[in-house]
C-alpha positions as CSV (number, residue, x, y, z in Angstrom):
1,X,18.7,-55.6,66.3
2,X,16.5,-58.5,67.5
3,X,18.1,-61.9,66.7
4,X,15.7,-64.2,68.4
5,X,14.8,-66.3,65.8
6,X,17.2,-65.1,63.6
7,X,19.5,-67.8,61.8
8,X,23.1,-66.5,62.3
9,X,24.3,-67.8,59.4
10,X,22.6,-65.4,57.8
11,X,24.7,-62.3,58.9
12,X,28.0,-63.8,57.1
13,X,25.6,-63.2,53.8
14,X,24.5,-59.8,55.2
15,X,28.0,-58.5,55.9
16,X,29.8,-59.3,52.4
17,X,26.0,-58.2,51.1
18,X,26.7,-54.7,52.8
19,X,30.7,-54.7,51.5
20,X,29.9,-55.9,48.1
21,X,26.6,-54.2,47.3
22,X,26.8,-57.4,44.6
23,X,24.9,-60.4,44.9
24,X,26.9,-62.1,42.3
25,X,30.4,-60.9,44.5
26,X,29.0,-61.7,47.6
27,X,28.5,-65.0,46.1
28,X,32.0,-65.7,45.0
29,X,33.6,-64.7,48.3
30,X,31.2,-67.0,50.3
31,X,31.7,-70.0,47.7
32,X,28.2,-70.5,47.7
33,X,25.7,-69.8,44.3
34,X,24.0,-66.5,43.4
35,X,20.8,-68.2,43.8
36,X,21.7,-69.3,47.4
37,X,22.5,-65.6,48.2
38,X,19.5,-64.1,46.9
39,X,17.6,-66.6,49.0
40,X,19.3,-65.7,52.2
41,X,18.3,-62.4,51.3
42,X,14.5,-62.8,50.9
43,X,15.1,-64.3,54.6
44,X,16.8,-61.2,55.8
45,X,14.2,-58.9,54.3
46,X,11.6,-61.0,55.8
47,X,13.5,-59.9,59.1
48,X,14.2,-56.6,59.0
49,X,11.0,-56.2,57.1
50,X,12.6,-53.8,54.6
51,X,14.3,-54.5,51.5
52,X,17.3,-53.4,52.5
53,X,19.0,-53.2,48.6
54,X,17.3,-52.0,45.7
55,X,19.0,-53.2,42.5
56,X,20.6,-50.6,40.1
57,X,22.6,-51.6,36.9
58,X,25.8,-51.8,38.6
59,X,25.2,-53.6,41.8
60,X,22.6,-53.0,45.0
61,X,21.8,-49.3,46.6
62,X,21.7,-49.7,50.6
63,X,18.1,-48.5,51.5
64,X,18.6,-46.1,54.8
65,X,17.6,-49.4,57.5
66,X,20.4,-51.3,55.4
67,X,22.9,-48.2,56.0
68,X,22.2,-48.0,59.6
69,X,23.2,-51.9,59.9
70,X,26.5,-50.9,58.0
């Protein structure tokens, strides 16, 4: 995984992204808004240039880049 230019911040969001599969969890357990964690995430797809999550009814489905990063 390249991180040059990568704001490490954004990895805490990534992490509980990739335990949660939840956007609105995630958001609770960071103490931040839903809004700021979808956000962060159009920054980390920009990265990895892959959407890493697809949204389902009951939370986010871990494309296969997002799984490897698990």
């Amino acid at each position: 995984m390249q991180l040059d230019n990568f704001d490490l911040n954004l990895l805490k969001v990534l992490v509980v992204l990739l335990q949660e599969k939840n956007t609105r969890k995630a958001a609770e357990r960071l103490g931040i808004s839903q809004p700021a964690v979808s956000r962060a995430l159009v920054k980390i797809r920009s990265h990895f240039d892959d959407p890493l999550f697809i949204r389902q009814p009951r939370g986010l489905k871990l494309t296969p880049k997002a799984q490897g990063l698990e």
